[in-house]
C-alpha positions as CSV (number, residue, x, y, z in Angstrom):
1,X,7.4,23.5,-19.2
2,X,8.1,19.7,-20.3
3,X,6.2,17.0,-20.5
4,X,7.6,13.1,-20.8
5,X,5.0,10.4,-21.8
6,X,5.3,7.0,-22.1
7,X,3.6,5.0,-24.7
8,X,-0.3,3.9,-24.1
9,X,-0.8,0.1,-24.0
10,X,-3.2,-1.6,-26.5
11,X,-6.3,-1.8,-26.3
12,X,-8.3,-5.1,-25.1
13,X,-9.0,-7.8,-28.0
14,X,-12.5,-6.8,-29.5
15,X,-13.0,-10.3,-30.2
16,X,-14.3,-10.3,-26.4
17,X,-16.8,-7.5,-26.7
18,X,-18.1,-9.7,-29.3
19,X,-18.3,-12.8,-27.2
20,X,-19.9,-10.8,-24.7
21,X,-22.9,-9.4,-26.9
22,X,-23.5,-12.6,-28.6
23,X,-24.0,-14.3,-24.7
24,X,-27.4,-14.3,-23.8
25,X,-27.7,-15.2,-19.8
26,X,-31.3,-15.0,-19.9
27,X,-32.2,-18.1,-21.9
28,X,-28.6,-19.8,-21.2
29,X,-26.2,-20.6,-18.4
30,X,-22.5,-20.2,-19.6
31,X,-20.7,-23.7,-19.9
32,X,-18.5,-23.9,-16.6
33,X,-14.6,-24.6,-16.2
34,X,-14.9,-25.1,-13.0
35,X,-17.9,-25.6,-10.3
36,X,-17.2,-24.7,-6.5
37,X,-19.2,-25.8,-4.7
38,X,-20.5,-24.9,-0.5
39,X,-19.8,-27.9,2.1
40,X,-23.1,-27.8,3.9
41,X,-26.4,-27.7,2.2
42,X,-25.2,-29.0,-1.1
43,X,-22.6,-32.0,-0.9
44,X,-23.1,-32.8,2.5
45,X,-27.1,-31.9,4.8
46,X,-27.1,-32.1,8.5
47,X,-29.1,-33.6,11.1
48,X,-29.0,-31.7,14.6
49,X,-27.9,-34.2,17.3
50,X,-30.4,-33.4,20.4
51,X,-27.7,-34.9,23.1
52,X,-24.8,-32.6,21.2
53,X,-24.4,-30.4,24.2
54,X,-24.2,-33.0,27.1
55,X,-21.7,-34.7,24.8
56,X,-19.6,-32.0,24.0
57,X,-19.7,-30.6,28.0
58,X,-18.3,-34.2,29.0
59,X,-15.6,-33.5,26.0
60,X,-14.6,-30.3,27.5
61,X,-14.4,-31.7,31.0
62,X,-12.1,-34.6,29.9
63,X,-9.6,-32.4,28.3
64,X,-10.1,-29.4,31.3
65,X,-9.0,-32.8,33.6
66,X,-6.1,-33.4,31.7
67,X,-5.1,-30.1,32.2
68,X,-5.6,-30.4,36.0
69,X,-8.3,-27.8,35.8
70,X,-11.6,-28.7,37.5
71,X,-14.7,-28.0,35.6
72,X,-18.1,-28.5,36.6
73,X,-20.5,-30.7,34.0
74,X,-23.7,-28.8,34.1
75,X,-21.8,-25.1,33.9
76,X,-20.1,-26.2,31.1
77,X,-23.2,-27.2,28.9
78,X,-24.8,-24.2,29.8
79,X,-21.9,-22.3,28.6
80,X,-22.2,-24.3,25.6
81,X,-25.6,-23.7,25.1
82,X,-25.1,-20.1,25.4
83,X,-21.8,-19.7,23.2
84,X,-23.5,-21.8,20.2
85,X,-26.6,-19.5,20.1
86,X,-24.0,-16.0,20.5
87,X,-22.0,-17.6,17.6
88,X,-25.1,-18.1,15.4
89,X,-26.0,-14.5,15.8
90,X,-22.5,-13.2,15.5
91,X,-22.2,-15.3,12.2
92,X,-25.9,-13.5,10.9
93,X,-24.3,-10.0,11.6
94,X,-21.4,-10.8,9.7
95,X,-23.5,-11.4,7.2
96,X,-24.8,-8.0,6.8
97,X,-20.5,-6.6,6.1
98,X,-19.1,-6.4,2.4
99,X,-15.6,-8.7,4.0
100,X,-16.2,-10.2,7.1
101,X,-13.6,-11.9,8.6
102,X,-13.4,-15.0,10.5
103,X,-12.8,-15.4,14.0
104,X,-9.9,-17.8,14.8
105,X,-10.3,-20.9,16.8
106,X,-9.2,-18.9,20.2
107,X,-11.7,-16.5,19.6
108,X,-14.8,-19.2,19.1
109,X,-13.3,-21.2,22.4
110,X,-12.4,-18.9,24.6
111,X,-15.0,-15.9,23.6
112,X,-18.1,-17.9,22.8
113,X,-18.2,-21.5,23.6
114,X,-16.5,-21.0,27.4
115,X,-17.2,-17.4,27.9
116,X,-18.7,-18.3,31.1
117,X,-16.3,-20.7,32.8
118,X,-13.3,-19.6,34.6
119,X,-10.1,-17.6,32.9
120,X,-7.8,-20.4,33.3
121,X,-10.7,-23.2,31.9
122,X,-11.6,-20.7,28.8
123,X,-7.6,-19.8,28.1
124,X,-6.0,-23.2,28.6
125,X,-8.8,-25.2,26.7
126,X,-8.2,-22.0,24.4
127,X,-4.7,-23.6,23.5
128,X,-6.3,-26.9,21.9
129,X,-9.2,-25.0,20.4
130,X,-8.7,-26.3,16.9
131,X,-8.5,-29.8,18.4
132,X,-11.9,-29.0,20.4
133,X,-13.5,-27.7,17.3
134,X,-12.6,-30.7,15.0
135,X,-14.3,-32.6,17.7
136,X,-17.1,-30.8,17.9
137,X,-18.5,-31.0,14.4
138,X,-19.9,-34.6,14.2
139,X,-21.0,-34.2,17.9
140,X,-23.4,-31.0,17.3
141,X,-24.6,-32.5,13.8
142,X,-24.8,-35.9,11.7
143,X,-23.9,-35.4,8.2
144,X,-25.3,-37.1,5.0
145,X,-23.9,-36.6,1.3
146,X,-26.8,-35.2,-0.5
147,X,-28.6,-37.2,-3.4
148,X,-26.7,-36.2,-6.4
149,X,-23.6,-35.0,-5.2
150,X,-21.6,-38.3,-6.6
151,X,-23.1,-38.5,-10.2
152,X,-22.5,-34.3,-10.6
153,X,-18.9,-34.8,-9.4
154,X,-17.9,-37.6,-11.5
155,X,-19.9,-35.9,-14.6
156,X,-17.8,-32.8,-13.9
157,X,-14.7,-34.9,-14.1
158,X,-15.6,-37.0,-17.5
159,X,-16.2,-33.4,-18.6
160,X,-12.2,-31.8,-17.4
161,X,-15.0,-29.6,-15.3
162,X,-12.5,-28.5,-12.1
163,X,-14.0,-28.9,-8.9
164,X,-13.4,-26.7,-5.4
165,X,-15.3,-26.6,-1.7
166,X,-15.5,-23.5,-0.5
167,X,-17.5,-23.4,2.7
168,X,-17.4,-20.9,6.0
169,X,-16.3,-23.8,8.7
170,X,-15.3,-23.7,12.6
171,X,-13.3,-26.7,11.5
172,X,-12.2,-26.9,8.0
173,X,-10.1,-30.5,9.6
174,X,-13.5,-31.8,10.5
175,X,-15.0,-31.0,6.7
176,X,-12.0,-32.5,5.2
177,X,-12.5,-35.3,7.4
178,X,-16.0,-35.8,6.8
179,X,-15.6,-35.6,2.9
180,X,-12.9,-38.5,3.2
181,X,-14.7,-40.6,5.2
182,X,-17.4,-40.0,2.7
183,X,-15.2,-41.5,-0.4
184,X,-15.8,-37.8,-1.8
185,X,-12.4,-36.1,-1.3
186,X,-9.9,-36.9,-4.1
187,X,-12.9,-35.0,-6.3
188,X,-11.9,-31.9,-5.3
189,X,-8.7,-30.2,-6.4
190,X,-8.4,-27.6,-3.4
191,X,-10.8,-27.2,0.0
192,X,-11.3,-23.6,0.8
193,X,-12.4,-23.5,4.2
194,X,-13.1,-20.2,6.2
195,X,-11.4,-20.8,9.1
196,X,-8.3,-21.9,7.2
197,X,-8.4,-18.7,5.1
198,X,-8.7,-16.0,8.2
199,X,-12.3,-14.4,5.8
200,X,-15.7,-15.4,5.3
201,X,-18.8,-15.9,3.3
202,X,-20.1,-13.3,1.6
203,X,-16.2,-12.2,1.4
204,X,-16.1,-12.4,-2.3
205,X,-12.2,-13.3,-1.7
206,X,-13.2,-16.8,-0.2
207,X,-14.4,-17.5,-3.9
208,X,-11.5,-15.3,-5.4
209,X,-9.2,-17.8,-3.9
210,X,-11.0,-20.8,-5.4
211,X,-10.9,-19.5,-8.6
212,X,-7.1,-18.4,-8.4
213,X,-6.3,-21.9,-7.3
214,X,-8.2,-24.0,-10.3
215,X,-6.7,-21.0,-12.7
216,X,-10.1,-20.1,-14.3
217,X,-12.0,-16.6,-14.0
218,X,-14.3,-16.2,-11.4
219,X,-16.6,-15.6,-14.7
220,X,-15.8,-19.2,-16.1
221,X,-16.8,-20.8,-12.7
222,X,-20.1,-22.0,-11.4
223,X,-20.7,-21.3,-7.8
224,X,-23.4,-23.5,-5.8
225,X,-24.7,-22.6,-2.4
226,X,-27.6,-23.1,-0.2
227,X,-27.8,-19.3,1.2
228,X,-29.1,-16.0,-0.2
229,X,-27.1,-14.2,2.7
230,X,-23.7,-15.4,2.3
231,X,-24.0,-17.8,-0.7
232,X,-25.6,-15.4,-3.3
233,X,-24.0,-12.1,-1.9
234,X,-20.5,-13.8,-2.3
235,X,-21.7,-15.0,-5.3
236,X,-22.6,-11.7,-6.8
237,X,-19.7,-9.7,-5.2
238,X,-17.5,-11.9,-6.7
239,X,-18.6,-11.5,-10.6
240,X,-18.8,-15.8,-10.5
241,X,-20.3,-16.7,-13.9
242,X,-23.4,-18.9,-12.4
243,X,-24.9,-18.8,-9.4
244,X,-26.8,-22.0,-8.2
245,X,-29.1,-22.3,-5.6
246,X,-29.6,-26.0,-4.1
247,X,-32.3,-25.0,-0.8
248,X,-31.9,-27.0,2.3
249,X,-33.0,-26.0,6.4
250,X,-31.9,-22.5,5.7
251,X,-32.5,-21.0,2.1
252,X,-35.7,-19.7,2.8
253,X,-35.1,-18.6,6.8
254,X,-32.5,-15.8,5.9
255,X,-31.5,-13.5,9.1
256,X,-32.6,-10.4,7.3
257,X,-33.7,-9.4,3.1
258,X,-31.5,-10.0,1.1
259,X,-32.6,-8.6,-2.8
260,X,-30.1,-10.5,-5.0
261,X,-31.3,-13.5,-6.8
262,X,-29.5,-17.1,-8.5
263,X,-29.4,-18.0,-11.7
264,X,-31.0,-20.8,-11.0
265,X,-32.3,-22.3,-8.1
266,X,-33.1,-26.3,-7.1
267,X,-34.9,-28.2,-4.7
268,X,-31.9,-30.8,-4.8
269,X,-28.1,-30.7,-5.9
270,X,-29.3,-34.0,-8.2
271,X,-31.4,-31.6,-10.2
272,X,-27.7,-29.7,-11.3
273,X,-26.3,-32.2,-13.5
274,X,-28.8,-31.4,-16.0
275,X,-28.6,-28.1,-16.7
276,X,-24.6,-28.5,-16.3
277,X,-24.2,-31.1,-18.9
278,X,-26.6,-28.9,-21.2
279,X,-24.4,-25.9,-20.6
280,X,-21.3,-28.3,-21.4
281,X,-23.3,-29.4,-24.7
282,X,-24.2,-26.0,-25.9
283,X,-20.6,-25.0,-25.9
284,X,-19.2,-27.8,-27.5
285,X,-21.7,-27.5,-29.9
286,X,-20.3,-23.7,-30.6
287,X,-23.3,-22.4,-29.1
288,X,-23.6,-19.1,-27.5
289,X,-22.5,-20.7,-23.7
290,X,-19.0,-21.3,-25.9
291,X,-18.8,-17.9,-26.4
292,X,-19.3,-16.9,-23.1
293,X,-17.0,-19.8,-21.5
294,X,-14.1,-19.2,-23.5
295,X,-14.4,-15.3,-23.5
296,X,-16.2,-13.6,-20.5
297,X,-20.2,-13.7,-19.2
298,X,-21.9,-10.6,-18.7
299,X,-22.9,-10.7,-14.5
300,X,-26.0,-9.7,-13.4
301,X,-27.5,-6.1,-12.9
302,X,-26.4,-6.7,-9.0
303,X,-22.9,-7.8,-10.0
304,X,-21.2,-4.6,-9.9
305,X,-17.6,-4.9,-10.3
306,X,-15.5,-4.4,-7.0
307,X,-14.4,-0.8,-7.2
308,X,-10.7,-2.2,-5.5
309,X,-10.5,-4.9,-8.6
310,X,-10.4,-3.8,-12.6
311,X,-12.9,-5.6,-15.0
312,X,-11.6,-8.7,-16.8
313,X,-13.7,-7.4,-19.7
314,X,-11.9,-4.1,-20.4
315,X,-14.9,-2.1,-20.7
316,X,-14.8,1.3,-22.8
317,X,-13.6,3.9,-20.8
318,X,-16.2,5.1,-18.2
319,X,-15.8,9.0,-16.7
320,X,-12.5,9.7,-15.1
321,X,-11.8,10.8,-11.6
322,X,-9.0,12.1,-10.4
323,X,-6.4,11.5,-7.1
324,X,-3.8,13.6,-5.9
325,X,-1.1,13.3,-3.4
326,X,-1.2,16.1,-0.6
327,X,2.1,16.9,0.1
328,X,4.4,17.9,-3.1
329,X,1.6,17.8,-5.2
330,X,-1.5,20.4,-4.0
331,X,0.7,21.9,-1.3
332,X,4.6,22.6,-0.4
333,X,6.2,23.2,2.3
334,X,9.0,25.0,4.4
335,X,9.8,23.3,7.4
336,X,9.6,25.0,10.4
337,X,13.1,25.1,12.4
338,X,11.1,25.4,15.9
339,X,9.1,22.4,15.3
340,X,11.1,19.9,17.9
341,X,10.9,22.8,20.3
342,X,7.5,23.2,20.4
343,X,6.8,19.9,20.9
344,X,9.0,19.2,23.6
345,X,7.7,22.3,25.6
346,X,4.3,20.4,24.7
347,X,5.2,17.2,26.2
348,X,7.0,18.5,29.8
349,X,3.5,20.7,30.1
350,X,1.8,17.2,29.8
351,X,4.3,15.5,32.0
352,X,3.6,18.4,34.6
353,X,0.1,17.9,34.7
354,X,0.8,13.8,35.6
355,X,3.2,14.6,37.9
356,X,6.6,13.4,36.2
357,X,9.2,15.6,36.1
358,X,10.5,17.0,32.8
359,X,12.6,19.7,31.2
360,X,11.6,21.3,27.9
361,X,15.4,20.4,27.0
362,X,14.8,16.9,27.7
363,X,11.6,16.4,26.0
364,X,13.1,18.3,22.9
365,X,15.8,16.1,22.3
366,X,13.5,12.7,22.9
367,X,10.8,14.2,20.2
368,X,14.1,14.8,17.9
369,X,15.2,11.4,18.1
370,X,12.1,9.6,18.1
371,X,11.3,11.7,14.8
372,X,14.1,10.0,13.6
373,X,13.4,6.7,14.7
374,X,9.9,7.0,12.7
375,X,11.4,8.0,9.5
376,X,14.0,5.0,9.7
377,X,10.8,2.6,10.3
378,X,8.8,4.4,7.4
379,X,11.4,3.7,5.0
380,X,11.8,0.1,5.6
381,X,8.1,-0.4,5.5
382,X,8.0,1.8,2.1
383,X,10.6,-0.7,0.8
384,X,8.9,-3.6,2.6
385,X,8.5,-6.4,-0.4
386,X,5.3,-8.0,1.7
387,X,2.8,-5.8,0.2
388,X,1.3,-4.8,3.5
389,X,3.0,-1.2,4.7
390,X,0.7,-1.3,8.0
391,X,1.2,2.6,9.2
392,X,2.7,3.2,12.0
393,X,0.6,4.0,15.0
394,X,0.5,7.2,16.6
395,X,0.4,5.4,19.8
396,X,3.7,3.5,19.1
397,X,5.3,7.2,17.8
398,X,4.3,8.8,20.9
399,X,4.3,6.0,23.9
400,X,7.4,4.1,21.9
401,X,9.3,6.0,19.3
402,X,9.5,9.3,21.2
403,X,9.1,7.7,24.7
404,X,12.4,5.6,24.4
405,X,14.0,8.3,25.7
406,X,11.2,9.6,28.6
407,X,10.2,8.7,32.2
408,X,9.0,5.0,31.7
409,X,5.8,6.9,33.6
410,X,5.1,9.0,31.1
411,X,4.5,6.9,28.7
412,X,1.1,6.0,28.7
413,X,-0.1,9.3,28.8
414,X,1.9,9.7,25.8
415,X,-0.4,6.9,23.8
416,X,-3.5,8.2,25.5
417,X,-2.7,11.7,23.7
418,X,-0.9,10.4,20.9
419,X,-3.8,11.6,18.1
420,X,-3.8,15.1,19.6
421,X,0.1,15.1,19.8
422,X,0.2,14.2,16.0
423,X,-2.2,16.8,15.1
424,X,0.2,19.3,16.9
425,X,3.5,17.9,15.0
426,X,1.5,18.0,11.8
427,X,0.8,21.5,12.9
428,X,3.8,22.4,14.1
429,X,6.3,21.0,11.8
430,X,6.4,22.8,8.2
431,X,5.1,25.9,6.7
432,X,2.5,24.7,3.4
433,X,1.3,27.1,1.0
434,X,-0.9,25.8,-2.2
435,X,1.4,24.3,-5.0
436,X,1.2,26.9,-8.2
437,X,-1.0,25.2,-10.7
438,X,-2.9,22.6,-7.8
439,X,-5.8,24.8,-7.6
440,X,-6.3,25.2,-11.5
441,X,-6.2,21.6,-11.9
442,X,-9.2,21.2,-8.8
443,X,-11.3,24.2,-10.2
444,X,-11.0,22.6,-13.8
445,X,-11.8,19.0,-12.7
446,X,-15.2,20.4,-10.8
447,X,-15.8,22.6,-13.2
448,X,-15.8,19.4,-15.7
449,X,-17.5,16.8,-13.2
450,X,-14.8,15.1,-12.0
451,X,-14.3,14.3,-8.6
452,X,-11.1,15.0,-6.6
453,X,-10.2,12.4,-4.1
454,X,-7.1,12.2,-2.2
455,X,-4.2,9.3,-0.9
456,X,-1.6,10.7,1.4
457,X,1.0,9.5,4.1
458,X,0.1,11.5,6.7
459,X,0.7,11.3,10.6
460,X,-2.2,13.3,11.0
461,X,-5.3,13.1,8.1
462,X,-6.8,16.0,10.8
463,X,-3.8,18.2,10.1
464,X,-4.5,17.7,6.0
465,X,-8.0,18.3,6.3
466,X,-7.3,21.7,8.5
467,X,-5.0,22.9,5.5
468,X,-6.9,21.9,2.8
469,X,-9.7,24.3,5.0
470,X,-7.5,27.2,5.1
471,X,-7.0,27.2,1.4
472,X,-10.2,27.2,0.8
473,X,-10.2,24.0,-0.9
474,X,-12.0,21.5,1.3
475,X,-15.0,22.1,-0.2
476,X,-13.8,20.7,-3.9
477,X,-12.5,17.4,-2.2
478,X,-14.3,14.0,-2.5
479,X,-12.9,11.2,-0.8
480,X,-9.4,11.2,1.4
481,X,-7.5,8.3,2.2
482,X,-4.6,9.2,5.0
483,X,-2.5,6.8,6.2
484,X,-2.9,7.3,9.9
485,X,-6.6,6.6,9.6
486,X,-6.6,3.7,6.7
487,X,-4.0,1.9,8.8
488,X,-1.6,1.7,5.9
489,X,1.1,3.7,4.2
490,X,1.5,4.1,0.1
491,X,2.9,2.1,-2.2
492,X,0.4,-0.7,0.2
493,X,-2.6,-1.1,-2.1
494,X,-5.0,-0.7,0.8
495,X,-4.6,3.0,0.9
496,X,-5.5,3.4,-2.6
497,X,-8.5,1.1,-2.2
498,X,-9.5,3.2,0.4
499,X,-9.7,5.6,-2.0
500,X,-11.5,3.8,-4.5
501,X,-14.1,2.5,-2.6
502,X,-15.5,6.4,-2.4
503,X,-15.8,6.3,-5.7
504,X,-18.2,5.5,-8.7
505,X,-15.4,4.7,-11.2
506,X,-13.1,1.7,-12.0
507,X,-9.1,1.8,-11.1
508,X,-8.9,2.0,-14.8
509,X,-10.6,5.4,-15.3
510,X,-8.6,7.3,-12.5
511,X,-5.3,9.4,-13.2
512,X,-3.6,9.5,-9.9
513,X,-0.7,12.4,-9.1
514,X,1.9,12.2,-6.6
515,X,5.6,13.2,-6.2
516,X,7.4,9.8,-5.4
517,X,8.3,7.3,-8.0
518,X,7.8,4.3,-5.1
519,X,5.2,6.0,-2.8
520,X,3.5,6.8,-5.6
521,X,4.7,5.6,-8.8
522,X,4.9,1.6,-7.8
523,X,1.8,2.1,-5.6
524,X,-0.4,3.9,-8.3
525,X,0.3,0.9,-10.9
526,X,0.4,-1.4,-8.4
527,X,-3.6,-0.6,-7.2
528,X,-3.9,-0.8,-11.3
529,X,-4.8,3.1,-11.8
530,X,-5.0,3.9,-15.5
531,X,-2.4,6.9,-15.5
532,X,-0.1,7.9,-13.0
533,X,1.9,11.0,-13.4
534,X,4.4,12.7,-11.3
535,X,5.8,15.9,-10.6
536,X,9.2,17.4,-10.9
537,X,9.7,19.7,-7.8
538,X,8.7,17.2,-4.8
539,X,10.2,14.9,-3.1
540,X,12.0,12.6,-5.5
541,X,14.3,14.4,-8.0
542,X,14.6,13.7,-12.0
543,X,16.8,10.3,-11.8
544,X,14.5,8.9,-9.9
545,X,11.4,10.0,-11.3
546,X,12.7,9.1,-15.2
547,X,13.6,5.5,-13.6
548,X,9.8,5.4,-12.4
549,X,8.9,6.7,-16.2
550,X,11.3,3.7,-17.7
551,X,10.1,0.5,-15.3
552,X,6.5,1.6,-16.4
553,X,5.6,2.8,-12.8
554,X,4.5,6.2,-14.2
555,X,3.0,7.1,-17.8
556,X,3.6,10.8,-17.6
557,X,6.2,12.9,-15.9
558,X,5.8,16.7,-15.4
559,X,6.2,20.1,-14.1
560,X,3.0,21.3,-13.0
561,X,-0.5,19.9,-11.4
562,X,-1.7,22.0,-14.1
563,X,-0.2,19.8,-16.6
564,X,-2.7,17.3,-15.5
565,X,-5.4,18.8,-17.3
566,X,-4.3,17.9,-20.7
567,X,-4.2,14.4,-19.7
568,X,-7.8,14.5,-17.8
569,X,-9.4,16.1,-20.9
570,X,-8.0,13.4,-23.4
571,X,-9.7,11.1,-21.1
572,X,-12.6,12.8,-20.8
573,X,-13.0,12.9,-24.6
574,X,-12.8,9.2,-24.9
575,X,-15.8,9.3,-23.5
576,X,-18.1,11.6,-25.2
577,X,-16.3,9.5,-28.4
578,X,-19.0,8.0,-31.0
């Protein structure tokens, strides 16, 4: 057997482990580089308007005129009424998931606010909605700039400290507007508003963004809010260096417990600038907060890193888990020359029992060239440069791909039984049998306490988990990302994600194995996995797989999963180290 390696990167500079133990977060704050900063409850407080909804009703029935629809005053308020108090409980539950999108200005308009009114009145206001929404915002609340808020800006700017908004909004126009009129909104180098964004507080990406955009750490930035729900969680999730409370109407009335805590917390944003400008201080004065600004701060206990992003600090190697393709990697296969045939005698029986006539002949030769339809599409979306790869629904295989070439009525019976029909072609379609070595390297990596996930283009993840069963290796698998059920196809970094997520390790600490040098080479190092290696006898053949070794999209090339277990136990031994 052989065995090509490429040369291990360097290791981090220890000059930041050393920051990192000399930072004390207990007794010190780290100085910021930047300070982001929520819209409402910290630069700006509201005041509820008592006539909001009798206002905003006579606003909806101006514009419904204008449209030439007819809309009645009192239904419309009443709609109002009821859509502002769904939203508010919509927003609380989305407070409760790790991401939480945003709903788009159609969706608030149409869904919520005017849910009750009419189709036409809720779709064609529905086409101005973010015109509505900018509207609505200093109808439903007044808004004052907090005490403080214009001394803490213009310290942070004598001190080169970068400033961001970055607020959940139904109008991030409205905000922008309101800062202006305000005299507040050259402060701030970028606004990052929810509905601008498409994601949401406690989304840690909202503050991800902000950092990105002022070219700091998340580490090196101060985050202030006003919420433990969204403002803290996001906070946390996000690994921000300092996490400020300022309370207004709704710190202490959170819609459920939330157990993370600030850093620090204040009655007012005017009680920030001192504790910033001693932070600031301390650091120029090569205290230990100049450590931890110009290297990396230690987060908090609840501050677990996001198992989808590696650590900024390069920690010491933690216990490795291991990945593995299905196909070309734990199993191989023959493919089965009946395999068209037995679908198309499947799909006349199903056009039989709906009553469309079919011949076996017929529905053999559209399952033949919609298979070849689908593998044109997955190859352009394998070498689609946009990062995504969506997967491509069994409903648009089935109804679309394969039904081209049926009875227009068969069709949607097609997408209705489009799952089961994958399940059969998975079936149906190739012969596997376990790769030689595949289950030596499971046994070994159990045996050792490692656990065994999987990431696999698949049309049916079923299919995979029905083999895996029949070769009595189900039991020894921990999590399984297939395409047809994550939504996306390697080299997308979703799937791996996927992955990760079911795991207790960094990216860093995982060897992943697959058979493809774009599939899985590019999308291995592209999800940041800390080895990639792939096998000679799968798909891709040796030019390809020693271009994948060259460009640094693979760091070992061999023969045999069993080969794998060399590079697992050098890992392993890191570990057990002194």
């Amino acid at each position: 057997m052989s065995t090509t390696t490429r040369p291990a990167a360097t290791d981090a500079d220890p000059t930041d482990a050393a920051a990192l133990a000399a930072a004390d977060p207990a007794t010190a704050l780290p100085a910021p580089r930047a300070l982001l900063l929520d819209f409402g409850g910290v630069v700006v407080t509201t005041t509820p308007r008592a006539g909001w909804a009798r206002e905003l009703a006579a606003e909806v029935v101006r514009r419904a005129a204008a449209m030439g629809l007819a809309a009645e005053h009192g239904e419309v308020e009443a709609s109002l009424r009821a859509g502002r108090t769904a939203l508010s409980l919509w927003k609380n539950a989305s407070s409760r998931r790790p991401e939480p999108r945003e709903l788009t200005a159609r969706e608030i308009v149409a869904e919520m606010l005017l849910a009750d009114l009419p189709d036409a009145l809720r779709h064609g206001l529905a086409l101005e909605a973010g015109e509505l929404l900018e509207a609505m915002a200093p109808i439903v609340a007044d808004h004052h700039v907090r005490p403080g808020i214009p001394a803490l800006l213009e310290a942070a700017r004598e001190h080169g400290v970068r400033l961001a908004i970055v607020s959940n909004a139904h109008s991030g126009r409205a905000h922008r507007a309101i800062l202006a009129e305000a005299g507040l909104a050259d402060a701030f180098a970028v606004q990052i508003y929810s509905d601008e964004v498409g994601i949401r507080k406690p989304h840690p990406g909202m503050l991800h963004l902000a950092a990105e955009a002022l070219g700091v750490r998340p580490e090196q930035a101060w985050y202030v809010g006003d919420t433990y729900d969204r403002d803290v969680a996001a906070g946390r999730r996000a690994g921000i260096g300092a996490l400020v409370i300022t309370r207004d109407h709704r710190t202490d009335h959170p819609p459920f417990a939330v157990t993370d805590r600030p850093d620090l917390e204040l009655d007012s944003p005017e009680e920030l600038l001192a504790p910033m400008l001693r932070a600031l201080r301390d650091a120029a004065d090569g205290g230990s907060a100049s450590a931890a600004s110009s290297a990396s701060v230690a987060p908090s206990a609840s501050a677990a890193p996001s198992a989808g992003a590696p650590s900024a600090l390069a920690p010491a190697p933690g216990r490795p888990a291991l990945l593995l393709d299905h196909g070309g990697v734990i199993t191989l296969s023959t493919p089965a020359p009946d395999r068209f045939t037995r679908m198309g005698e499947r799909i006349a029986a199903l056009a039989a029992q709906v009553g469309v006539p079919l011949e076996p002949s017929e529905a053999t030769a559209a399952v033949e060239a919609g298979w070849d339809r689908h593998r044109a599409r997955k190859h352009e979306r394998d070498a689609d440069g946009d990062g995504t790869h969506a997967e491509i629904p069994a409903a648009e295989l089935w109804g679309d791909l394969v039904g081209q070439d049926l009875p227009t009525a068969l069709r949607p019976a097609l997408r209705l039984e489009a799952a089961e029909l994958s399940l059969a072609l998975h079936r149906a379609k190739s012969e596997p049998a376990l790769r030689p070595g595949a289950l030596e390297l499971i046994a070994w990596a159990r045996d050792h306490g490692i656990v065994v996930g999987i990431v696999s283009n698949t049309i049916s993840g079923r299919g995979v988990r029905e083999i895996l069963e029949r070769h009595g290796v189900a039991g020894m698998i921990g999590p399984a990302a297939y395409s047809d059920e994550v939504g996306v196809r390697k080299p997308g970094r979703a799937i791996f994600e996927a992955a990760l997520a079911g795991l207790e390790t960094l990216p860093a600490d995982v060897v992943y194995v697959g058979d493809k040098a774009v599939n899985d080479g590019r999308g291995g190092t592209g999800a940041g996995l800390g080895a990639v290696c792939l096998l000679r006898g799968g798909k891709d053949e040796e030019p390809a797989l020693a271009r994948a070794l060259a460009d640094g999209h693979a760091d070992h090339v061999l023969d045999s999963p069993a080969q794998v277990i060399d590079v697992l136990a050098a890992r392993l031994a890191l570990t057990t180290a002194p």
